[in-house]
C-alpha positions as CSV (number, residue, x, y, z in Angstrom):
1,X,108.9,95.5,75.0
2,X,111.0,97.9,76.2
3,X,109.0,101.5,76.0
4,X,111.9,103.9,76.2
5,X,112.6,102.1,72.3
6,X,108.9,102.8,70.7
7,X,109.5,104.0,67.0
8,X,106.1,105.0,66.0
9,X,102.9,105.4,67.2
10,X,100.1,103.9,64.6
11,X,96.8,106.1,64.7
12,X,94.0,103.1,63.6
13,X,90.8,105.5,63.3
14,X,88.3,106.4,60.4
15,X,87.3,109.4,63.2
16,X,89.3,112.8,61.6
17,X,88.3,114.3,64.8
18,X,89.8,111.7,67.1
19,X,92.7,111.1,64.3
20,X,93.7,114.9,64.7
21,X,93.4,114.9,68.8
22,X,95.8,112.3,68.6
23,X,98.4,113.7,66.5
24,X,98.1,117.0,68.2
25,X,98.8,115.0,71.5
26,X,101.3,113.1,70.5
27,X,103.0,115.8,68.6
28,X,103.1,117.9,71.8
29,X,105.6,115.6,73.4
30,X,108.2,114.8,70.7
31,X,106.2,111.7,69.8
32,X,105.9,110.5,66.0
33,X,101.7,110.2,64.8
34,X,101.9,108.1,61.9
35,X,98.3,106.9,60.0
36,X,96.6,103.2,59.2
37,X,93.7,102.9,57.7
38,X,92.0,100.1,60.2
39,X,91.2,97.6,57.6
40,X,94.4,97.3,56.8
41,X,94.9,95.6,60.2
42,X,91.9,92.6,59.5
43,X,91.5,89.6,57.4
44,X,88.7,90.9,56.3
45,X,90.2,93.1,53.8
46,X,91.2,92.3,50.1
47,X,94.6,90.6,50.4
48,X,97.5,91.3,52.4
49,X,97.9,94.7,52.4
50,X,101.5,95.1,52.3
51,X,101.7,97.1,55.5
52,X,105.0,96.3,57.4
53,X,105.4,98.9,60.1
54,X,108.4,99.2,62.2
55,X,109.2,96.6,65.1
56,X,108.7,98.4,68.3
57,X,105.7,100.3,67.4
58,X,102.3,101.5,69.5
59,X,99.3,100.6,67.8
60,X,96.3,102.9,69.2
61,X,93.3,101.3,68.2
62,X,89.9,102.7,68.0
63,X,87.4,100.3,69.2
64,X,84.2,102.5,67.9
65,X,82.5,100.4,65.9
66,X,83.0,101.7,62.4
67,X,86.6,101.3,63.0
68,X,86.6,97.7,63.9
69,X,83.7,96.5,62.0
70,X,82.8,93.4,61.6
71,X,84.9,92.8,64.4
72,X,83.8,92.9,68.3
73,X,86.5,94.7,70.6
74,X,88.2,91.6,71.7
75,X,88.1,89.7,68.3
76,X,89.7,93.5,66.9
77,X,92.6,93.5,69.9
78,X,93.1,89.9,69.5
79,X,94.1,89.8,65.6
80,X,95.7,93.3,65.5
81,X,97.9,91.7,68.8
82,X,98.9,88.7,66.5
83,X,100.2,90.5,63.7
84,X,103.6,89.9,62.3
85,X,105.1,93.2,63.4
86,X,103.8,92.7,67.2
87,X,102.8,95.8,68.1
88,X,102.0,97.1,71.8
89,X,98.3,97.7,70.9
90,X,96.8,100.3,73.5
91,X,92.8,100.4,72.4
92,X,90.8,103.4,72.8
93,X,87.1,103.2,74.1
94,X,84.4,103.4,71.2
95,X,82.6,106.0,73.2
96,X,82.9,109.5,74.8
97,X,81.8,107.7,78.0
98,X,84.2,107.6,80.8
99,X,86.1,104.4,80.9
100,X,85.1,102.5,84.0
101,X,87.3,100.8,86.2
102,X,86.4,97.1,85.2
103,X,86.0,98.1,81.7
104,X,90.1,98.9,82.1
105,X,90.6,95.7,83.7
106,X,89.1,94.2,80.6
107,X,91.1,95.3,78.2
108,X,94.4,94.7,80.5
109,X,93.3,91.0,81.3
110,X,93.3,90.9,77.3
111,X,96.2,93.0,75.7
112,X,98.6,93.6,78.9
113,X,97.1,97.3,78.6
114,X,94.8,99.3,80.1
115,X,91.6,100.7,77.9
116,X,92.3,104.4,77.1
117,X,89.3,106.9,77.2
118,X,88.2,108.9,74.3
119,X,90.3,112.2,74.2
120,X,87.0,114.0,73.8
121,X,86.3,114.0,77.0
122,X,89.6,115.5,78.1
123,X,92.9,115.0,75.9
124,X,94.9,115.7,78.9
125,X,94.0,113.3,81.1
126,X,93.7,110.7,78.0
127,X,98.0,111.8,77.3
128,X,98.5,111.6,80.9
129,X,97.2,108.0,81.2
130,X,98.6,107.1,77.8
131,X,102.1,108.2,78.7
132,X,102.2,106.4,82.3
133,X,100.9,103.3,80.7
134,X,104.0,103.4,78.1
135,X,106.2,104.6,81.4
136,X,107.1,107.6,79.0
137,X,107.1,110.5,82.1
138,X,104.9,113.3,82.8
139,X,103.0,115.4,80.3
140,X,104.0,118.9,79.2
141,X,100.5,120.2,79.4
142,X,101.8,123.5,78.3
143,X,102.7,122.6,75.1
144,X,100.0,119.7,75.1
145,X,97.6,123.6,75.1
146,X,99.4,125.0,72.9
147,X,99.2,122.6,70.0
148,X,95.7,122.0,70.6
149,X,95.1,125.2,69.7
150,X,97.1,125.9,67.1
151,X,96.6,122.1,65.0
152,X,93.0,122.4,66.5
153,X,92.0,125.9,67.1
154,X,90.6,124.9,70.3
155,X,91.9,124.1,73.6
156,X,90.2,121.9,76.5
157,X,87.6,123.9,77.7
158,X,85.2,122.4,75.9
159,X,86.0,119.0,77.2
160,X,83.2,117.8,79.8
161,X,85.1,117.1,82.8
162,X,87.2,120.3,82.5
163,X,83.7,122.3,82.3
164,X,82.5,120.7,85.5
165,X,85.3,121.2,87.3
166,X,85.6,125.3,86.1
167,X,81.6,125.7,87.1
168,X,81.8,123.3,90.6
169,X,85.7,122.8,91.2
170,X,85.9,119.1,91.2
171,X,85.3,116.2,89.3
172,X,82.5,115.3,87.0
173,X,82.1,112.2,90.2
174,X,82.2,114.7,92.7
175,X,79.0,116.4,91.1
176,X,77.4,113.1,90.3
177,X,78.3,111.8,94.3
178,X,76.7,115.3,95.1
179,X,73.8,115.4,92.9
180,X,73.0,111.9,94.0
181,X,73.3,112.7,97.6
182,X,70.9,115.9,97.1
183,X,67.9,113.9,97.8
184,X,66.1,114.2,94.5
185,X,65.9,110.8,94.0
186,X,62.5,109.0,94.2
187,X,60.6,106.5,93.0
188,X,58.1,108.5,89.9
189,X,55.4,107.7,87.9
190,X,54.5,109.0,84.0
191,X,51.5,107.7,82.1
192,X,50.6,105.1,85.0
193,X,54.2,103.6,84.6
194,X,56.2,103.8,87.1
195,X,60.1,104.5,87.1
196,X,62.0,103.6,90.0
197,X,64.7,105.3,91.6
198,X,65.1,108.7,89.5
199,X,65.3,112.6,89.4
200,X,63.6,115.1,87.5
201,X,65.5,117.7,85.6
202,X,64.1,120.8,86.5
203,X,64.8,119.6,90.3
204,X,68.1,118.7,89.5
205,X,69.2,122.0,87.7
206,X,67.9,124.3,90.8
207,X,69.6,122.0,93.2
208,X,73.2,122.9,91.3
209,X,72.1,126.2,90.6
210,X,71.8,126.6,94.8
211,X,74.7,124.0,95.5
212,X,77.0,125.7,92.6
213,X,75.9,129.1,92.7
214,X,75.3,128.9,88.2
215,X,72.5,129.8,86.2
216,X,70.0,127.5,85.0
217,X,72.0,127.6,81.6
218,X,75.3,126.3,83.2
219,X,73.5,123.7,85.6
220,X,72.1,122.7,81.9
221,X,76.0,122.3,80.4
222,X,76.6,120.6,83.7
223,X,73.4,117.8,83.2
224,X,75.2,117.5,79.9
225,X,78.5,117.0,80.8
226,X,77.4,114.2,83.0
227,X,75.3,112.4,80.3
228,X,78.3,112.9,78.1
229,X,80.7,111.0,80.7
230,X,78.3,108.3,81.3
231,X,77.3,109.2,84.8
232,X,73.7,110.7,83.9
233,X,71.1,108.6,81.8
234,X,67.5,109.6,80.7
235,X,65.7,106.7,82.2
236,X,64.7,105.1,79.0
237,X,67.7,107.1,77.0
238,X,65.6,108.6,75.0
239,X,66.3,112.5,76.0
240,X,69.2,114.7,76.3
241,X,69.7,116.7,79.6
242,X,67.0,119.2,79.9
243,X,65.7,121.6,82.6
244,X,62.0,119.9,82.2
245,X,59.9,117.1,83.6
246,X,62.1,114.5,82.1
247,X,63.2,111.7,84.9
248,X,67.4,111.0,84.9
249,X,69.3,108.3,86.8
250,X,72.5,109.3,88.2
251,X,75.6,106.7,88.6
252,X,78.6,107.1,90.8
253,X,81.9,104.8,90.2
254,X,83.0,102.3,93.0
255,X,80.2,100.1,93.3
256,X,79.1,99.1,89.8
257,X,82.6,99.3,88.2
258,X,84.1,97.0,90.8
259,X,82.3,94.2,89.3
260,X,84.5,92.2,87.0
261,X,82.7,91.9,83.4
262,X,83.5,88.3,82.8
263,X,81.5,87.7,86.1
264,X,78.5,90.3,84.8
265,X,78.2,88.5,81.5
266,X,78.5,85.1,83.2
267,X,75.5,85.7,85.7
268,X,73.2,86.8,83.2
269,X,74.3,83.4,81.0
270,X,73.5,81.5,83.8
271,X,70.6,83.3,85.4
272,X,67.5,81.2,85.2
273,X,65.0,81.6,82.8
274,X,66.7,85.6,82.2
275,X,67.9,83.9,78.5
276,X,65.0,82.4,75.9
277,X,63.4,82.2,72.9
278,X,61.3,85.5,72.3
279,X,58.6,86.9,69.7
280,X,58.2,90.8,68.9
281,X,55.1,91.3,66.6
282,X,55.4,88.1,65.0
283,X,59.0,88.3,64.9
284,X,61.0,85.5,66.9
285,X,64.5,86.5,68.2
286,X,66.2,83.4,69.9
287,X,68.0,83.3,73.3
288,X,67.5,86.8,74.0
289,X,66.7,89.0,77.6
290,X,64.5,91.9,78.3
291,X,66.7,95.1,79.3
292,X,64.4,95.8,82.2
293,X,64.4,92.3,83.5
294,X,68.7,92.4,82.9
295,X,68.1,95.7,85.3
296,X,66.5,93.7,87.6
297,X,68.8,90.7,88.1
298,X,72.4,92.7,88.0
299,X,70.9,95.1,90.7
300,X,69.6,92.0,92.8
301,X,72.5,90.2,92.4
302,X,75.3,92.8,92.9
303,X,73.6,95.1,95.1
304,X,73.2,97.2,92.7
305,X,70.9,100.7,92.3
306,X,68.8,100.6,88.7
307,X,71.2,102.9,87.6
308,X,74.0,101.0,88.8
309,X,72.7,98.2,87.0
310,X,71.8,100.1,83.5
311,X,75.4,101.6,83.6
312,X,77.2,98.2,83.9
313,X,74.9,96.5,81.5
314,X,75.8,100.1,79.0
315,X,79.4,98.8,79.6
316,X,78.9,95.3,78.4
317,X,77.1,96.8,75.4
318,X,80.1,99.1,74.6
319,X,82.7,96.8,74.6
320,X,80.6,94.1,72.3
321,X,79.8,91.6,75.1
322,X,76.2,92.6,75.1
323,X,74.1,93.5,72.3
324,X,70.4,95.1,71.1
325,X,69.0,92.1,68.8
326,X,68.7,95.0,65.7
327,X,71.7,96.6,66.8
328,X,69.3,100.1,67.3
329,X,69.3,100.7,71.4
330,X,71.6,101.2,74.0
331,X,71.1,99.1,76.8
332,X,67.7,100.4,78.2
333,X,65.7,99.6,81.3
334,X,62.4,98.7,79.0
335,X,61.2,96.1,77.1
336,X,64.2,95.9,74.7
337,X,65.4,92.5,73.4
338,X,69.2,92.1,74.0
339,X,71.9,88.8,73.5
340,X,74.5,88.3,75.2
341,X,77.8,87.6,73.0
342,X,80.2,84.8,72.4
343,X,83.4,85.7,74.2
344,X,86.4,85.0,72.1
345,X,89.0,82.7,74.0
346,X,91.5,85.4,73.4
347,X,93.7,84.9,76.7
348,X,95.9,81.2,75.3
349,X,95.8,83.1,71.8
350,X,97.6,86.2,73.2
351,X,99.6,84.6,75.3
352,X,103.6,85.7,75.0
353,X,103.0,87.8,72.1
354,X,104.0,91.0,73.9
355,X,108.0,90.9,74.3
């Protein structure tokens, strides 16, 4: 498909917010938004639904859940790709979390594209990406500001990664390469159980207060921004960011995001004894693995930290590889039940549809 010919773009989202940060994007270069309710994309709706957009269209797809339902993120990719209209389907991540490196590599080994991130976490870099994907030039960030705050009333910075970088000056990596590297990190107990390999908050907010020269209050909004971007976890993700005795795992990219999913997922299939039959207060849940154990075989087997570990498993649980047996946790480092998914053979079905 030649991209210098798109038509339309097709907004698939039940997310108003996300649905109006696309067309105030979009807008901002010249580009034509036009809306599709995501059913109208699956066989699971009532009939055909009559929907015969133009030939040379971009079909941005919002992989959160509720958008996709019942539909995992390669079974959603796969039929929307197969449609009779063939549209260059570009999917957007189902969470705020930043998109990882192998997460993108995903998506591309399965629609040609790479996996956009969530524009709430910075619509400018989500433009940039999606306009260099669609080789469509660079982004007129001036205007991109100035629709954004007139469609939107707001501009970017509120967006997490343009926060950091106003308090610190870099990158929401850069603080959590930092932080890491601050020597907080220890091995802590609570209650007689001990948690490897973490941080307390109130350390970790009067080490960027010195580092950043901020107020408790802003090295708060950064802890935030951090947890919001996926490189910050409570250890048992049950806390926000707090300047308190709560214990935090902190991830940096390059080493956990350079591990293929296909190969994560495929280890913890065929890790032995990691995968059985299971009982929760006289409740059985076949072929299932405990989150903690999980922790411990990725980190063991990739070299991984805990946090390395619980932020790669996160990523198999966001994209539907990997899921809590009642649907009701992230992926935890406890004694959670999860199963792994079946992995659509997508690759011979997609094959050649992209012209």
């Amino acid at each position: 498909m030649n991209s210098k010919r798109i038509q339309n773009f097709w907004l698939a989202t039940q997310d108003q917010k996300l649905r109006s940060q696309l067309r105030a994007a979009l807008t901002s270069q010249g580009l034509t938004p036009l809306d599709i309710k995501p059913e109208q994309l699956f066989p699971s709706a009532a009939g055909p639904a009559g929907v015969a957009p133009e030939p040379r269209s971009v079909l941005l797809l919002d992989l959160a859940a509720e958008a996709i339902a019942p539909y995992r993120a390669a079974e959603a990719i796969r039929l929307v790709r197969a449609l009779p209209w063939r549209p260059r389907v570009l999917a957007i991540a189902g969470t705020e979390r930043s998109v990882w490196a192998n997460q993108a590599a995903w998506a591309k080994g399965l629609s040609g594209d790479t996996l956009l991130p969530r524009p709430a976490n910075s619509v400018t870099a989500f433009l940039a990406l999606l306009l260099k994907e669609l080789e469509l030039g660079e982004a007129d960030v001036r205007r991109l500001d100035t629709h954004l705050r007139v469609m939107l009333n707001a501009g970017e910075d509120k967006a997490p990664e343009a926060m950091v970088r106003h308090l610190t000056g870099g990158s929401a990596q850069d603080l959590a390469a930092a932080l890491l590297a601050g020597g907080n990190v220890a091995d802590r107990r609570y209650h007689l159980k001990k948690y490897p390999e973490c941080m307390v908050g109130e350390d970790a907010v009067g080490w960027m207060c010195k580092r950043y020269d901020v107020s408790r209050e802003d090295a708060v909004r950064l802890g935030e921004a951090l947890l919001r971007t996926g490189h910050l976890h409570h250890v048992v993700k049950e806390q926000p960011f707090a300047d308190a005795e709560f214990f935090y795992r902190v991830a940096t990219q390059g080493r956990f995001d350079a591990i293929p999913l296909d190969a994560a997922t495929a280890f913890l299939r065929g890790a032995k004894g990691l995968v059985a039959d299971r009982a929760w207060h006289g409740v059985n849940f076949p072929q299932c693995m405990v989150g903690s154990a999980s922790v411990d075989a990725l980190a063991a087997q990739f070299r991984l930290t805990r946090a390395e570990a619980t932020v790669l498993g996160q990523s198999l649980l966001d994209l539907g590889l990997l899921r809590h047996v009642a649907d009701e946790h992230p992926f935890v480092d406890a004694n959670l039940f999860y199963e792994l998914q079946p992995e659509p053979q997508v690759a011979a079905a997609v094959a050649g549809i992209r012209s």
